[in-house]
N, C-alpha and C positions, 0 to 999 in steps of 0.2 A: 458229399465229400467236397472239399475248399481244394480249388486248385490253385496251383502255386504261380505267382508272378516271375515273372524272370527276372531276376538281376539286369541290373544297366551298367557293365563295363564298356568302358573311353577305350579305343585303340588310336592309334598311330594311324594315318591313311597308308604305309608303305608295309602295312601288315596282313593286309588280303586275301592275297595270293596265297600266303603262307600258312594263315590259317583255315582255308578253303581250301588247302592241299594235305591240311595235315600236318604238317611240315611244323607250324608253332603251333603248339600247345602249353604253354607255358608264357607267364606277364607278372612282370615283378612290378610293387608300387612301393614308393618312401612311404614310410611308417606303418602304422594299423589301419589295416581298410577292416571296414565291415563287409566282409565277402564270404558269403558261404556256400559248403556244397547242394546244387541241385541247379536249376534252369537257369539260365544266362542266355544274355544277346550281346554279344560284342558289338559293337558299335562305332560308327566315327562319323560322327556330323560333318567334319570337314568332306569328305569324300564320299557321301552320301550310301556309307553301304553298312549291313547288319548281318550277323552270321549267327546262328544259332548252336550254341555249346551247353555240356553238360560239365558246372564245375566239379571235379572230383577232390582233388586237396587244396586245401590251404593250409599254410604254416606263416609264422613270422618268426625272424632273427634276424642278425647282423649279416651284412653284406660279408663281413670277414668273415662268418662261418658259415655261409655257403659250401655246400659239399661238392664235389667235384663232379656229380650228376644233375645236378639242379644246373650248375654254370652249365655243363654242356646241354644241358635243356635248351638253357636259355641264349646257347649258339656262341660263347666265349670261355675262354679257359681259366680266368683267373681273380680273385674278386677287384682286382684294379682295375681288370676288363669288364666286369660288372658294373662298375663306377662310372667309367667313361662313355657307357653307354647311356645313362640314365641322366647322364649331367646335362642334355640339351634340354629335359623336363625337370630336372630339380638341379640348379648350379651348385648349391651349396652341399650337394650330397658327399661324405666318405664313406669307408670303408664302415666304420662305427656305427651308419646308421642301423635305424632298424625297419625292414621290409617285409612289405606283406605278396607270400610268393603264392601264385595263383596258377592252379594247374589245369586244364580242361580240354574234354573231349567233344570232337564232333556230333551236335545233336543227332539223328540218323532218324530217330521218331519225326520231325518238323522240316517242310520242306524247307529247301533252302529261299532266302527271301532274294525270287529272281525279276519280279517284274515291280514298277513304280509304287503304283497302288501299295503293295507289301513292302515294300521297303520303306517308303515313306510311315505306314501303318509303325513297322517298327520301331522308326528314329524317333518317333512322336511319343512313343511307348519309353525307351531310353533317356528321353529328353525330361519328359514326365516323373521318372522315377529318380533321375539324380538328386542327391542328397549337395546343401550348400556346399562343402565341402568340394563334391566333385562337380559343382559347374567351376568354384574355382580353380580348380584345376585344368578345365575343359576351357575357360577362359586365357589361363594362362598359356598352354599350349598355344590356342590360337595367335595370341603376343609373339611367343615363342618362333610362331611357323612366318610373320610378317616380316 
């Protein structure tokens, strides 16, 4: 039997906590990602940490029709509040665009990656697996964070 690679999702370094608590489960991206349901490692190069998730949904549509479970997912109420959120990683973003919204749960099968060695193992694995697309974007953040 072929086992399955994990996905390499980019986080925010001030997301952490939050997803280690449970707490975020939910990461919207501008446009159409290739993201699909099954292993993932969240990830942030900047802040050297990885967290092990099972992605459950993904959908894309317009930030304007965000339903009013998805915003409070995603810890805002409104899709202007969805905007302003997203506009330190994409300026040019509105209301019009269209997002790919990314839901997922705490792996529970895989420890969590608590010591060097594994952590490092995994960013190397994230790092490995991004697609041009998403270093440019992992690039631009970087820009973004200077």
């Amino acid at each position: 039997m072929l086992k399955t690679q994990p996905q390499a999702i980019l986080m925010a370094p001030l997301h952490h906590k939050a997803i280690e608590a449970g707490e975020k489960r939910l990461t919207i991206r501008e446009g159409v990602r290739d993201v699909r349901n099954g292993p993932a490692l969240l990830c942030c190069p900047i802040a050297s940490w990885c967290v092990s998730v099972d992605v459950v949904n993904v959908h894309y549509q317009t930030i304007r029709n965000l339903n009013a479970s998805t915003r409070k997912a995603y810890g805002v109420e409104t899709a202007s509040d969805v905007v302003e959120t997203l506009k330190p990683y994409y300026p040019d973003i509105t209301p019009d665009n269209v997002v790919t919204v990314i839901e997922f749960e705490l792996n529970q099968r895989y420890p969590k990656y608590t010591n060097n060695q594994q952590n490092e193992r995994a960013l190397a694995h994230c790092v490995d697996n991004l697609t041009p697309a998403g270093w440019e974007a992992f690039r631009e953040e970087v820009e973004l964070r200077r």
